[in-house]
Biopython code that builds the backbone (N, CA, C, O; Angstrom):
import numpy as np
from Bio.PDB.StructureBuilder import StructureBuilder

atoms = [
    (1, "UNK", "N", (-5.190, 21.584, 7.858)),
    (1, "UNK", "CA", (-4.231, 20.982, 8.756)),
    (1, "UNK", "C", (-3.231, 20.183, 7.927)),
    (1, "UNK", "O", (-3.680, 19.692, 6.891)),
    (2, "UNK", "N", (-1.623, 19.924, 8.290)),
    (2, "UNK", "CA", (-1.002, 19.371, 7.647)),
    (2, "UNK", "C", (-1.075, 18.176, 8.138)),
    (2, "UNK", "O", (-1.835, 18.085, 9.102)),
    (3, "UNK", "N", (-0.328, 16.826, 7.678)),
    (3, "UNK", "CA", (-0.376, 15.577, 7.841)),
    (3, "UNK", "C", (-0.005, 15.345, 9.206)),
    (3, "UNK", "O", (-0.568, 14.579, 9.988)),
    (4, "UNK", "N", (1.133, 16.174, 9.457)),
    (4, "UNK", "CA", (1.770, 16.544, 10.523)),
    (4, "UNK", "C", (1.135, 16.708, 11.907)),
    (4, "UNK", "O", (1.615, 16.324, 12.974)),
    (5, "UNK", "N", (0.059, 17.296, 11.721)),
    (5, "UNK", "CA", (-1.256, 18.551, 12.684)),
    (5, "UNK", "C", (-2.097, 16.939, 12.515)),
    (5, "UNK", "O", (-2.068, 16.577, 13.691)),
    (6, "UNK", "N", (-2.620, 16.101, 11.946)),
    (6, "UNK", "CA", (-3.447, 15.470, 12.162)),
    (6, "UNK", "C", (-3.108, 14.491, 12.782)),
    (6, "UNK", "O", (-3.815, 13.814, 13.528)),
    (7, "UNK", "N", (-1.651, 14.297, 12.435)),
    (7, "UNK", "CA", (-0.914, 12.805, 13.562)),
    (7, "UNK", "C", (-1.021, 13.376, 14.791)),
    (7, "UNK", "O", (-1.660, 12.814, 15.679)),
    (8, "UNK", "N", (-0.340, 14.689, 15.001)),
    (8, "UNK", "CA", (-0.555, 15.111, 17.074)),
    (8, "UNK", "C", (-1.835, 15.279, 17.089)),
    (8, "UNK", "O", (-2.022, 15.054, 18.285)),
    (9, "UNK", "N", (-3.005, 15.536, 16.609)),
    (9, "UNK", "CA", (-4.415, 15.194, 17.020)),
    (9, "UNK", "C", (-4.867, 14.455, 17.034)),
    (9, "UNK", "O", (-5.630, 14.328, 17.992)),
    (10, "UNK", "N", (-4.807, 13.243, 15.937)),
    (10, "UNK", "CA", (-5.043, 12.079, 16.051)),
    (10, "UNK", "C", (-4.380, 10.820, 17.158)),
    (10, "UNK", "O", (-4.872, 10.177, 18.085)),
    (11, "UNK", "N", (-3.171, 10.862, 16.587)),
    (11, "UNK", "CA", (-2.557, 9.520, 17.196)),
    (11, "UNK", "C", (-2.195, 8.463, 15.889)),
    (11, "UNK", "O", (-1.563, 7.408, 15.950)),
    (12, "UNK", "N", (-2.748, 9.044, 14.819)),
    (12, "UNK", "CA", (-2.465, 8.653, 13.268)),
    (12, "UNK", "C", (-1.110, 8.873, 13.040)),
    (12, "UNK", "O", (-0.637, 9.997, 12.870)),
    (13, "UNK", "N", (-0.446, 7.803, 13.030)),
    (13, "UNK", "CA", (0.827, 7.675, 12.295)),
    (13, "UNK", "C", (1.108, 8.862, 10.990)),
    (13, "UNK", "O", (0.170, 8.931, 10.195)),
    (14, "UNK", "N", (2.458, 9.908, 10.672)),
    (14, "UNK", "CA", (2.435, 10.332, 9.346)),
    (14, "UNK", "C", (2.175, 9.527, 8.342)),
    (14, "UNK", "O", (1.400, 9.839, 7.438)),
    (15, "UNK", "N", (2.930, 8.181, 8.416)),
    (15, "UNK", "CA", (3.369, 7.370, 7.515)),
    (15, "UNK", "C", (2.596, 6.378, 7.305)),
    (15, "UNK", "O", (2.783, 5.533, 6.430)),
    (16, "UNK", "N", (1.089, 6.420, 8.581)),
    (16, "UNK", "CA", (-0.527, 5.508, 8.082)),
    (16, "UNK", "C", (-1.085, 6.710, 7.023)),
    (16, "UNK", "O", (-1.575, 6.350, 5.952)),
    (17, "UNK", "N", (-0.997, 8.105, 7.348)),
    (17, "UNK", "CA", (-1.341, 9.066, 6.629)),
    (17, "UNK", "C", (-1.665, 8.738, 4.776)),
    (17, "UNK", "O", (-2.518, 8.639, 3.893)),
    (18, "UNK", "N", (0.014, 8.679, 5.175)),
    (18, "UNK", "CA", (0.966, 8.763, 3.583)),
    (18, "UNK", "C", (-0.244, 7.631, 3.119)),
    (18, "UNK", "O", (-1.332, 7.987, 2.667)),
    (19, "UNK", "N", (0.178, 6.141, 3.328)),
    (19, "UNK", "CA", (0.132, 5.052, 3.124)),
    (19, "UNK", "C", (-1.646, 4.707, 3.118)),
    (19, "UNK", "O", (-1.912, 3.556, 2.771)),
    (20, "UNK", "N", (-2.570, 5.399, 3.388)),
    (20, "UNK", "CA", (-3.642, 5.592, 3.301)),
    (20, "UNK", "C", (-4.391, 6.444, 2.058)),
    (20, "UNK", "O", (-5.466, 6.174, 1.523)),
    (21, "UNK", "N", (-3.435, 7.610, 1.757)),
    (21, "UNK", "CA", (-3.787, 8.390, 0.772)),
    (21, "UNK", "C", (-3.017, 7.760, -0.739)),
    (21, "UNK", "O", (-3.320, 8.124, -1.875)),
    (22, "UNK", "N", (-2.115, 6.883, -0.430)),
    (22, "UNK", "CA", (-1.678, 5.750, -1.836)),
    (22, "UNK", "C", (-3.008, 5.072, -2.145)),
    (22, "UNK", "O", (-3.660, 5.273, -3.170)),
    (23, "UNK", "N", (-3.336, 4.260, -1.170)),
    (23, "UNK", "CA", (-4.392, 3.276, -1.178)),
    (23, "UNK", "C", (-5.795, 4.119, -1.720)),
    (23, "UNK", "O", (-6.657, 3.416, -2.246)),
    (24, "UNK", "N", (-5.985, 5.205, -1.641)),
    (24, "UNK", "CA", (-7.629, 5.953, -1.679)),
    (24, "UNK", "C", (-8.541, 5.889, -0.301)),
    (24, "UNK", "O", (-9.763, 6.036, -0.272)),
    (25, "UNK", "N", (-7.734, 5.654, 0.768)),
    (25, "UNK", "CA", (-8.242, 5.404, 2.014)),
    (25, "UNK", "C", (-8.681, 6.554, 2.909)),
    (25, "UNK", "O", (-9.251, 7.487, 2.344)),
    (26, "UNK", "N", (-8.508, 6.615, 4.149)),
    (26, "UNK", "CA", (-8.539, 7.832, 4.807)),
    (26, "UNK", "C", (-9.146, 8.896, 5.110)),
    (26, "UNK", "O", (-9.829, 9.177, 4.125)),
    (27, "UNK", "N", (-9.263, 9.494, 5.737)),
    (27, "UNK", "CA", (-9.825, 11.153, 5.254)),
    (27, "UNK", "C", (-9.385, 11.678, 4.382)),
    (27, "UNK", "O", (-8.236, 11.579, 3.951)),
    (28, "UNK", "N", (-10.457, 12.471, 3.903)),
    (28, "UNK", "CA", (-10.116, 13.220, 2.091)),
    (28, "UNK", "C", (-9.359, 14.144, 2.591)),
    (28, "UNK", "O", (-9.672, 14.509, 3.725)),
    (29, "UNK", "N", (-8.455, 14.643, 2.103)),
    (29, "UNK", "CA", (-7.316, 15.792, 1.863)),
    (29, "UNK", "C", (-7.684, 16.459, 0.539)),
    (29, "UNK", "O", (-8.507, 16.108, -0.306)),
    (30, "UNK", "N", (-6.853, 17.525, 0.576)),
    (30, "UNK", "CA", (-6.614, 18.368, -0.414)),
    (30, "UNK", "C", (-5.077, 18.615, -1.039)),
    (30, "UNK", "O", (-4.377, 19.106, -0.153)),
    (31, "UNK", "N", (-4.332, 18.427, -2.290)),
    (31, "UNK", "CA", (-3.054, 18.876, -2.374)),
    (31, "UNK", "C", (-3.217, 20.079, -3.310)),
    (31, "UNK", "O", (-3.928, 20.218, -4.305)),
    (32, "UNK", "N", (-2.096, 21.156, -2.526)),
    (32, "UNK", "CA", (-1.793, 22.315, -3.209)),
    (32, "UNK", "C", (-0.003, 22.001, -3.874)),
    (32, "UNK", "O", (0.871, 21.868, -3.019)),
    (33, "UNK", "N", (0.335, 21.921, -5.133)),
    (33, "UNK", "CA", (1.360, 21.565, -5.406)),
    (33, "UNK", "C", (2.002, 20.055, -4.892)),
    (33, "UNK", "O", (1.844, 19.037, -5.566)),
    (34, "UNK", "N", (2.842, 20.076, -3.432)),
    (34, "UNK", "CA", (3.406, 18.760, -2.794)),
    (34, "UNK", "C", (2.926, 18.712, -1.477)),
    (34, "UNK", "O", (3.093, 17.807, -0.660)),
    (35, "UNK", "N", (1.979, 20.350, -1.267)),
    (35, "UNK", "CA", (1.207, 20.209, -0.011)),
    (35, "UNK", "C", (-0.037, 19.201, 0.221)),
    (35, "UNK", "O", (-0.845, 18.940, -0.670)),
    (36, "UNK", "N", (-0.085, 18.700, 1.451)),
    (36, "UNK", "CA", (-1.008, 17.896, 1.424)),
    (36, "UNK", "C", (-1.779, 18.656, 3.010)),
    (36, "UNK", "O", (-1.150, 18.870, 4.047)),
    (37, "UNK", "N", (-3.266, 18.945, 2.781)),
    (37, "UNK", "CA", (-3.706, 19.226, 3.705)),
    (37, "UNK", "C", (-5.229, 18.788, 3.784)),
    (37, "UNK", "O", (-6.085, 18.343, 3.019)),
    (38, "UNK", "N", (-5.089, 19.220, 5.373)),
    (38, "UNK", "CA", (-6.898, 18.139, 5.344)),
    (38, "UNK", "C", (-7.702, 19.165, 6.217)),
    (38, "UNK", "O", (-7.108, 19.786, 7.099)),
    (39, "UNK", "N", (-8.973, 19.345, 6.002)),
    (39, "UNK", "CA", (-9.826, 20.387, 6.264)),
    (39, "UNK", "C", (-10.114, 19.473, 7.458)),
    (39, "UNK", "O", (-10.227, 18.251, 7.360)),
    (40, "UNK", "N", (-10.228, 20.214, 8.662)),
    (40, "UNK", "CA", (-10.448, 19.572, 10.067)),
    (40, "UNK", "C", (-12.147, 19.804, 10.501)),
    (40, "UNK", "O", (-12.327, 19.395, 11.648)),
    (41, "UNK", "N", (-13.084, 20.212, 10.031)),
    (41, "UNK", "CA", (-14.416, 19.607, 10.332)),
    (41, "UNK", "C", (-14.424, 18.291, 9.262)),
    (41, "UNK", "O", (-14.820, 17.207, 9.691)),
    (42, "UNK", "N", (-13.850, 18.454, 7.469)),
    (42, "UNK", "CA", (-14.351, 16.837, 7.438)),
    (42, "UNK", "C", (-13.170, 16.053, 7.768)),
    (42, "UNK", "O", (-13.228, 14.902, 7.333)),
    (43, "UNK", "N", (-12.012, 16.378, 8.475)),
    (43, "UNK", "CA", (-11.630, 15.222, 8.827)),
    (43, "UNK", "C", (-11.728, 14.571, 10.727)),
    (43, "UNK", "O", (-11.155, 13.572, 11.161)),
    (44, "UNK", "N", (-12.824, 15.738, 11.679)),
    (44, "UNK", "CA", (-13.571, 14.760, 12.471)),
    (44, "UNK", "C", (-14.486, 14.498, 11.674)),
    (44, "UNK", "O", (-14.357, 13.303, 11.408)),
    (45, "UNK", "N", (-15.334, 14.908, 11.135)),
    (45, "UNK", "CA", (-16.311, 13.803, 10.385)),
    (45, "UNK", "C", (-15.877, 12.396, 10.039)),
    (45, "UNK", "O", (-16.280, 11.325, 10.493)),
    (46, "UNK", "N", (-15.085, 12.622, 9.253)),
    (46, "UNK", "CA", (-14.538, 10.996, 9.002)),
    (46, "UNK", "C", (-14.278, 10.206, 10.509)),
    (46, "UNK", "O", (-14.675, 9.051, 10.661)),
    (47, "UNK", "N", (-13.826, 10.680, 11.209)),
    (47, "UNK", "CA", (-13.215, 9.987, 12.597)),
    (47, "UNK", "C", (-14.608, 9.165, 12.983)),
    (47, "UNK", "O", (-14.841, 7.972, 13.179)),
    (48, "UNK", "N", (-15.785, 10.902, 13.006)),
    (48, "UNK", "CA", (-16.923, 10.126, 13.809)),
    (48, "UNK", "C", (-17.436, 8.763, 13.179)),
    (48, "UNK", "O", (-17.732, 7.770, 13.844)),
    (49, "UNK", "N", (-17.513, 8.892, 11.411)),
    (49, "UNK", "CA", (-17.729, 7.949, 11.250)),
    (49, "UNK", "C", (-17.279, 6.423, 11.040)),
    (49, "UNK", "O", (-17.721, 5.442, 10.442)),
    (50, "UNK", "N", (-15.876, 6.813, 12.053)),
    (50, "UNK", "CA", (-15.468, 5.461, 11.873)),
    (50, "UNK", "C", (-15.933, 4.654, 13.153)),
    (50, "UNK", "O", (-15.525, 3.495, 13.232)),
    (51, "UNK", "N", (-16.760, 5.151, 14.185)),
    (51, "UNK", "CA", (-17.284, 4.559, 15.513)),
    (51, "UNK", "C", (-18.449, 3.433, 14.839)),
    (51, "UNK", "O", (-19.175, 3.341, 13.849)),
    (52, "UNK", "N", (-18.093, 2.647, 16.100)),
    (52, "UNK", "CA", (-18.580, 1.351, 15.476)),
    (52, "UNK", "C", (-19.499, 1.098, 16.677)),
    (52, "UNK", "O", (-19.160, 1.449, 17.807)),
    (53, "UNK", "N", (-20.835, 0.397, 16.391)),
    (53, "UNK", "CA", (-21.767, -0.142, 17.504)),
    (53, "UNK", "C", (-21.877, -1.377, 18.091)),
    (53, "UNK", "O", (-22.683, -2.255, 17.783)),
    (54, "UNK", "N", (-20.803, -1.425, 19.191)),
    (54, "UNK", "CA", (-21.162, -2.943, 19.117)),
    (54, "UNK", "C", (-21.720, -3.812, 19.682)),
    (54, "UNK", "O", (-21.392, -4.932, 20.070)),
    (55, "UNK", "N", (-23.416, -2.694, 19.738)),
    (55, "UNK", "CA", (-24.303, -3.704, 19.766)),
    (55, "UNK", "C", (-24.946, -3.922, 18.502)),
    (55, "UNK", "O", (-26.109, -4.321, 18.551)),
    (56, "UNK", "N", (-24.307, -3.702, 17.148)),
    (56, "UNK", "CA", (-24.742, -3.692, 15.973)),
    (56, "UNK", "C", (-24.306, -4.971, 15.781)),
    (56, "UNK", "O", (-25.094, -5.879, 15.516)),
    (57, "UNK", "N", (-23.317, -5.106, 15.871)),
    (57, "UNK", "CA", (-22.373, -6.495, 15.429)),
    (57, "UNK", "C", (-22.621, -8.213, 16.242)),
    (57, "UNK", "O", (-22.347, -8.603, 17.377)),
    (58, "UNK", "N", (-23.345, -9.020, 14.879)),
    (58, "UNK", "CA", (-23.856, -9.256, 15.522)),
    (58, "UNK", "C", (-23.005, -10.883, 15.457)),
    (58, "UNK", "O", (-23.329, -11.780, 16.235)),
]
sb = StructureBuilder()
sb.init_structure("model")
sb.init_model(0)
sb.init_chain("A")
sb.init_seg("    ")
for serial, (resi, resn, name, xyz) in enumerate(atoms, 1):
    if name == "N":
        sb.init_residue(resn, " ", resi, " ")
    sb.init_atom(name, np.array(xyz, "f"), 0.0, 1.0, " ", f" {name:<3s}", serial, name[0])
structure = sb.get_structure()
């Protein structure tokens, strides 16, 4: 998926995208040349694991 494809699925900003993959943040991507793309089972994986319990928090 392009950065593009994950903002209309997500709701993820391009430019949290960008600004996430500066930092080492985010879901892992892949770049081919200036392509930047992200494999869409691990990037719901990452999503799922960003759910939080909050009856964990204590």
């Amino acid at each position: 998926m392009s950065a593009r494809e994950v903002s209309e699925a997500t709701g993820i900003p391009v430019g949290t995208l960008a600004f996430w993959r500066h930092q080492g943040r985010g879901p892992a991507y892949m770049k081919f040349g200036k392509s930047v793309r992200y494999d869409p089972s691990t990037l719901w994986a990452w999503i799922d694991a960003q759910a939080k319990d909050p009856e964990a928090v204590a």
